[in-house]
C-alpha positions as CSV (number, residue, x, y, z in Angstrom):
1,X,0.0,0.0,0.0
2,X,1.0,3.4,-0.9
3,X,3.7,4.4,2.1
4,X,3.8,8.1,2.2
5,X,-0.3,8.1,3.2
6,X,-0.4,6.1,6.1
7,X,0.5,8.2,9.1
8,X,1.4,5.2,11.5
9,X,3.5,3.6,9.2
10,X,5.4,7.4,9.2
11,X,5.3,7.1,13.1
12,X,7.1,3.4,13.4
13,X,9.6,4.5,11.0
14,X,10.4,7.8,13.0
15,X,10.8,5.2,15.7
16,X,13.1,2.6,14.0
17,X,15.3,5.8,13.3
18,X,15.5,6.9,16.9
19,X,15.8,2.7,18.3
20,X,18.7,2.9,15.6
21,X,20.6,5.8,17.2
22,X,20.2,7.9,14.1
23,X,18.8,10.9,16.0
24,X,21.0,10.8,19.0
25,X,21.9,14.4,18.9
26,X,18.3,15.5,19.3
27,X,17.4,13.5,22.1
28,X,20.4,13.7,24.4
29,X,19.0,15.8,26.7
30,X,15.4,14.0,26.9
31,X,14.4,12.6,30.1
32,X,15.3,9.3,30.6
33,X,12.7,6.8,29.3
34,X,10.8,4.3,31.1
35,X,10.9,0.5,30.7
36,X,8.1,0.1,28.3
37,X,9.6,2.8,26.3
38,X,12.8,1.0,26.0
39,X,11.2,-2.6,25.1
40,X,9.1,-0.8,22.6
41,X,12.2,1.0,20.6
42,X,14.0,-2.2,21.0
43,X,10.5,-3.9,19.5
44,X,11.2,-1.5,16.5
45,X,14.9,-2.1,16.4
46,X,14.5,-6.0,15.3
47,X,11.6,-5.0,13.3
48,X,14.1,-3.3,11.3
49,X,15.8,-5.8,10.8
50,X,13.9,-8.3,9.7
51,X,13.5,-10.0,13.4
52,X,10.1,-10.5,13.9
53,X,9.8,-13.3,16.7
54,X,12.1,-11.0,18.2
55,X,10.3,-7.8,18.3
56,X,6.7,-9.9,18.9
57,X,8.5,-10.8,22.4
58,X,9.6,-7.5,23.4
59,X,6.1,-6.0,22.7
60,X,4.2,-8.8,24.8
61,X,5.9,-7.4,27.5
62,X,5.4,-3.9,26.7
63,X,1.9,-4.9,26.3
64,X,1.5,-7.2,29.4
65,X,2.4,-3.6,31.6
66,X,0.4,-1.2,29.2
67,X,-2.9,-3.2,28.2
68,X,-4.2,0.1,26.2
69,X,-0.8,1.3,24.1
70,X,-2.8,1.3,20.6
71,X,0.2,1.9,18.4
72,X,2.3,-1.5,20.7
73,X,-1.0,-3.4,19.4
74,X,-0.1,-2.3,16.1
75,X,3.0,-3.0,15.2
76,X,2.7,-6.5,17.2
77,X,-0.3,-6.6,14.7
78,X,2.2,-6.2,11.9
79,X,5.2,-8.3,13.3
80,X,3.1,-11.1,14.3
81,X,1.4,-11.4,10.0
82,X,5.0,-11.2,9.5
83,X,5.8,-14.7,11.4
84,X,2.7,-16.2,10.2
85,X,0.6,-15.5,12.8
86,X,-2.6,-14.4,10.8
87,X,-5.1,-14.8,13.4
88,X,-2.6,-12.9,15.9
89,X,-2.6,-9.9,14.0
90,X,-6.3,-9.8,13.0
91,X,-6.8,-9.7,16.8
92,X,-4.2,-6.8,17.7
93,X,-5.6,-5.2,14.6
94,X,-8.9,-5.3,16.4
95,X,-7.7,-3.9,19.5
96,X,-5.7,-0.9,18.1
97,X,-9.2,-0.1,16.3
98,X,-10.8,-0.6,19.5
99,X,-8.5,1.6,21.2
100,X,-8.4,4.4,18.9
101,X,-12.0,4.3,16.8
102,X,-10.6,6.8,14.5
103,X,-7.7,4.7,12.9
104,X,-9.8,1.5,11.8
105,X,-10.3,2.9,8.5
106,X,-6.8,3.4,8.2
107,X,-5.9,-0.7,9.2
108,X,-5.2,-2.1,5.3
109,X,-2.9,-4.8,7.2
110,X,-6.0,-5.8,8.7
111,X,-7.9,-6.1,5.3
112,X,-4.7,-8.2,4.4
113,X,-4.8,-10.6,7.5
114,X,-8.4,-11.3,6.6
115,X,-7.6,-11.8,3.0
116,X,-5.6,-14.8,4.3
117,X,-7.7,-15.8,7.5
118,X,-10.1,-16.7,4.6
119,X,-12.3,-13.7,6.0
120,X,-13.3,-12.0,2.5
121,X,-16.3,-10.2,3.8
122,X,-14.2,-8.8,6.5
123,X,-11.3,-8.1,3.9
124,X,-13.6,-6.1,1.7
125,X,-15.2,-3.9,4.3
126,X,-11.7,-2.9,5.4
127,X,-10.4,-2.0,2.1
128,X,-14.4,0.0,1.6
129,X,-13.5,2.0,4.9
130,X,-9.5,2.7,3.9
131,X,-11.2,3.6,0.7
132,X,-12.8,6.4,2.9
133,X,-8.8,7.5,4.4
134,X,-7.3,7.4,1.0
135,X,-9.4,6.9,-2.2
136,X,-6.6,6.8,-4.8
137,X,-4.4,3.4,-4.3
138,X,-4.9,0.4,-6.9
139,X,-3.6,-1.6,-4.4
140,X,-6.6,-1.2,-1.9
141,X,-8.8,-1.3,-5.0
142,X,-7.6,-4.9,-6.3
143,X,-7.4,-6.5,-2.7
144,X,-11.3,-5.7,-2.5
145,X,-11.5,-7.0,-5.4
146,X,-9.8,-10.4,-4.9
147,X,-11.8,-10.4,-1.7
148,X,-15.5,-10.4,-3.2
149,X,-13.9,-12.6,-6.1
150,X,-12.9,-15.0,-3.4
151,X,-16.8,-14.7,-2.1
152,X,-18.9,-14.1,-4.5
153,X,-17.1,-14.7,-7.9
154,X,-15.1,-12.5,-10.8
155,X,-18.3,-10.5,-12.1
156,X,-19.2,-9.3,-9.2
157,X,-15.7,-8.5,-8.1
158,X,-15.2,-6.4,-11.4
159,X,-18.9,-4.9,-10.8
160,X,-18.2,-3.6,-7.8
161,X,-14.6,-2.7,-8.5
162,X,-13.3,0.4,-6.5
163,X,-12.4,3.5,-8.5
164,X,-9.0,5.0,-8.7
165,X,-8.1,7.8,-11.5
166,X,-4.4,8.1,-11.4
167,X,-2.2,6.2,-9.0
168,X,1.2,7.8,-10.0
169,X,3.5,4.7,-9.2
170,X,4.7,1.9,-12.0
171,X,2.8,0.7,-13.2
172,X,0.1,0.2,-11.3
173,X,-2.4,1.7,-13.5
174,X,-1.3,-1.1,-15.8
175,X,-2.3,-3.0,-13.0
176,X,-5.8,-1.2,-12.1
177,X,-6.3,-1.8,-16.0
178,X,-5.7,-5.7,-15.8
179,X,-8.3,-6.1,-13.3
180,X,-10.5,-4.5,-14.9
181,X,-9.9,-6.7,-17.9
182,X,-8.6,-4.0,-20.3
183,X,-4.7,-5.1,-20.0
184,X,-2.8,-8.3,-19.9
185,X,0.1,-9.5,-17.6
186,X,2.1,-8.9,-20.3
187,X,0.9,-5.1,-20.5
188,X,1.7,-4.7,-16.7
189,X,5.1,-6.8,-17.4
190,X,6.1,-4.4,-20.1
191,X,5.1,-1.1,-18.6
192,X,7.3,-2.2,-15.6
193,X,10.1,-2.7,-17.7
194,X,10.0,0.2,-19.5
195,X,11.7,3.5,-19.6
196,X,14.9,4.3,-17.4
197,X,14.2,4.1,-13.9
198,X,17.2,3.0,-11.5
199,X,18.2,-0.4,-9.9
200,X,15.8,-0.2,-7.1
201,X,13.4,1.5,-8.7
202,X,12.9,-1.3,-10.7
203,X,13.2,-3.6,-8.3
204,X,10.3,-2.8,-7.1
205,X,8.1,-2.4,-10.4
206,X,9.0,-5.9,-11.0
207,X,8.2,-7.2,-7.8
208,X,4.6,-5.4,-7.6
209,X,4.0,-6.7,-11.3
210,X,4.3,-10.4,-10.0
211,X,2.7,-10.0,-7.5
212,X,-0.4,-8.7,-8.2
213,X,-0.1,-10.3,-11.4
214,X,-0.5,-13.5,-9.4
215,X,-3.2,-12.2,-7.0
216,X,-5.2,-11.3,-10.3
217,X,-4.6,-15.7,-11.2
218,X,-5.5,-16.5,-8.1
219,X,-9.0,-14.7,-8.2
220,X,-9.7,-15.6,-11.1
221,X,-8.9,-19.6,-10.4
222,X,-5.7,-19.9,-12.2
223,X,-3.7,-21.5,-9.4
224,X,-0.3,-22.6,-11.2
225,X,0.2,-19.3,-13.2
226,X,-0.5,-17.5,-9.3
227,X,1.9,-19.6,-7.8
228,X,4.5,-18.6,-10.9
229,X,4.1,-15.3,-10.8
230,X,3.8,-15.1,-6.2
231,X,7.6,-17.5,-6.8
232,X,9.1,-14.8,-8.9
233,X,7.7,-11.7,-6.7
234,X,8.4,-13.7,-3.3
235,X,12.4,-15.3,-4.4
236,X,13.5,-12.8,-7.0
237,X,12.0,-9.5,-6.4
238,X,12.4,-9.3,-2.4
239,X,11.9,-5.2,-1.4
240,X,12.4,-3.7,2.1
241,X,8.5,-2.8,2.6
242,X,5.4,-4.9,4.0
243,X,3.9,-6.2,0.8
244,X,7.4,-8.2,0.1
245,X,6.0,-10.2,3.5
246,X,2.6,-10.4,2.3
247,X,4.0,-11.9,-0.9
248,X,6.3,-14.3,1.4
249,X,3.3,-15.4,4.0
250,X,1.3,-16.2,0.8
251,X,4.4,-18.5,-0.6
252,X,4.4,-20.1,2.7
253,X,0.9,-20.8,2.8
254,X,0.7,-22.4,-0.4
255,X,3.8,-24.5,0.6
256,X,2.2,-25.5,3.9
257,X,-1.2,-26.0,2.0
258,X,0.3,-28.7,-0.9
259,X,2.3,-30.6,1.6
260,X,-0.8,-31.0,3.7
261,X,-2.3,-32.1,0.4
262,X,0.0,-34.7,-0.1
């Protein structure tokens, strides 16, 4: 989801920056912080850093002292999707809503986690109310969609398709356009690769190509070319942001899924 809108997102990474010692010089004269405070910038530290069991420890104890720190709930919401736990993070999801009313339109994590909790109805009301925060992300738009696909089918999912004009990153208009059944993969595929754009850059065009390239497969029953494209996006394309974990706990629940299966 787009990462300059979200204002907790901004928050945590104004954290990470102070857990990391990058703002040192501003702080040196603050008054020293209290136990929680310290668990919860070391919470944010391994976050950082890719160590979510980590950081899910340190905020249950934050948490076990301060039952009603919103933002702890959050960010456990987010560490705990990140190991797996999908269930874990609907329910601290819940709570930071419950805690602060006025965020729970803001939660698309919590549309995500019931995506995979297999709770589309859910999933699709959340993406309606971030619809209501932000109203120009494809992103929100074509996880609705695969939500109501998952639920009630493809026609409906494309009847009730959420609008977006002109989301300015590669390519996801491309994207938008696919789901709406005006462009192919190979549209999105070639938009992504085109143009000059640097290393990173296109890193990440590549990586949101696959997947939502496979999330489009998957809602429309297309299991193998989903799991080809989710591969690519998951293995190849890996990007420092939430949506590369999304891809990953969606790899690992189609692994865990097929050896069940066998």
């Amino acid at each position: 989801m787009r990462r300059t809108i979200v204002r907790i997102a901004l928050i945590s990474v104004f954290s990470m920056g102070i857990a990391l010692g990058m703002t040192d010089s501003l702080h040196a004269a603050d008054p020293p912080m209290d136990e929680g405070q310290v668990l919860y910038r070391r919470a944010l530290a391994h976050s950082n850093k890719g160590e979510s069991a980590e950081a899910v420890k340190l905020l249950d104890r934050v948490l076990a002292a301060d039952k009603n720190n919103a933002q702890a709930y959050y960010i456990r919401g987010r560490e705990r999707f990140r190991t797996g736990d999908v269930d874990g993070s609907i329910a601290d999801f819940d709570r930071t809503a419950a805690l602060e009313p006025k965020r729970e339109r803001e939660l698309w994590e919590r549309g995500l986690s019931h995506y995979y909790a297999g709770r589309f109805g859910d999933g699709a009301k959340q993406f309606e109310q971030y619809q209501t925060f932000y109203d120009n992300d494809v992103e929100n738009s074509v996880w609705r969609y695969a939500c109501v696909a998952r639920e009630h089918g493809v026609e409906k999912a494309l009847a009730t398709l959420l609008p977006i004009e002109n989301d300015r990153r590669v390519p996801f208009m491309e994207i938008y356009a696919m789901f709406q059944g005006k462009a192919t993969p190979e549209d999105v595929l070639a938009r992504a690769n085109a143009g000059e754009a640097s290393d990173e850059d296109r890193k990440e065009q590549l990586f949101y190509s696959h997947l939502y390239i496979g999330l489009w497969y998957e809602a429309t029953g297309k299991a193998e070319k989903a799991k080809e494209h989710l591969t690519v996006a998951d293995e190849k394309y890996k990007i420092g942001h939430y949506m590369w974990d999304v891809a990953h706990v969606h790899m690992a629940r189609l692994k865990e899924s097929r050896t069940k299966d066998k």
